[in-house]
N, C-alpha and C positions, 0 to 999 in steps of 0.2 A: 670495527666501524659502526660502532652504534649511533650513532649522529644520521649516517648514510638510513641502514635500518631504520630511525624515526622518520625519514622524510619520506620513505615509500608507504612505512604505514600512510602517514598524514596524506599521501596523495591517494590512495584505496580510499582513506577515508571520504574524503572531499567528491570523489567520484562516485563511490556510495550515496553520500548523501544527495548529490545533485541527482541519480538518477531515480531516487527515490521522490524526491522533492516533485522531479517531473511527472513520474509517472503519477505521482500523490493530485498532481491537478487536472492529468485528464479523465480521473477516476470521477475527480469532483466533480469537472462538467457534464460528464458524461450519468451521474447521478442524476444532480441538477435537471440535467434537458429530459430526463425519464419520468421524471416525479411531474416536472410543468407540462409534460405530454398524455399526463392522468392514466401513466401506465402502472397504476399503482400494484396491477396483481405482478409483474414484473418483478415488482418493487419488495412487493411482498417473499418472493419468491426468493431472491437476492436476500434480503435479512434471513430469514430460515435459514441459508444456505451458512451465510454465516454464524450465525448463532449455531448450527449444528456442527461447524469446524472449529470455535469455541470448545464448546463442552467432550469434543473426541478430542482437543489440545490438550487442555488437561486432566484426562481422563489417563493419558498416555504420561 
C-alpha cells in the first residue's frame, strides 16, 4: 500500500507545517510587541541565546 503510506506522510507533513507556520506568527508578534516596548536588553538577551544555540549546533 504505498499510495496509502504517501498520504499519511503528506498529512504529517501538512500538520507539521501548519503548526509551525502558527507558532512561527506568534513568535513574530510576540518579537515585534518587545522590540516596540524598548525592552531591548530582553531583546538582547534572546539573540545571545540564540546565537549561542547556533554555534553549540554545529559545534555538535
Amino acid at each position: 500500500d504505498g499510495l496509502h503510506a504517501m498520504e499519511s506522510q503528506t498529512d504529517a507533513l501538512l500538520i507539521g507545517f501548519a503548526a509551525a507556520f502558527i507558532t512561527g506568527l506568534f513568535a513574530c508578534k510576540w518579537m515585534i510587541a518587545l522590540v516596540q516596548h524598548a525592552k531591548l536588553k530582553y531583546f538582547a538577551w534572546y539573540c545571545f541565546a540564540i546565537a549561542l544555540t547556533a554555534v553549540l549546533a554545529t559545534m555538535l
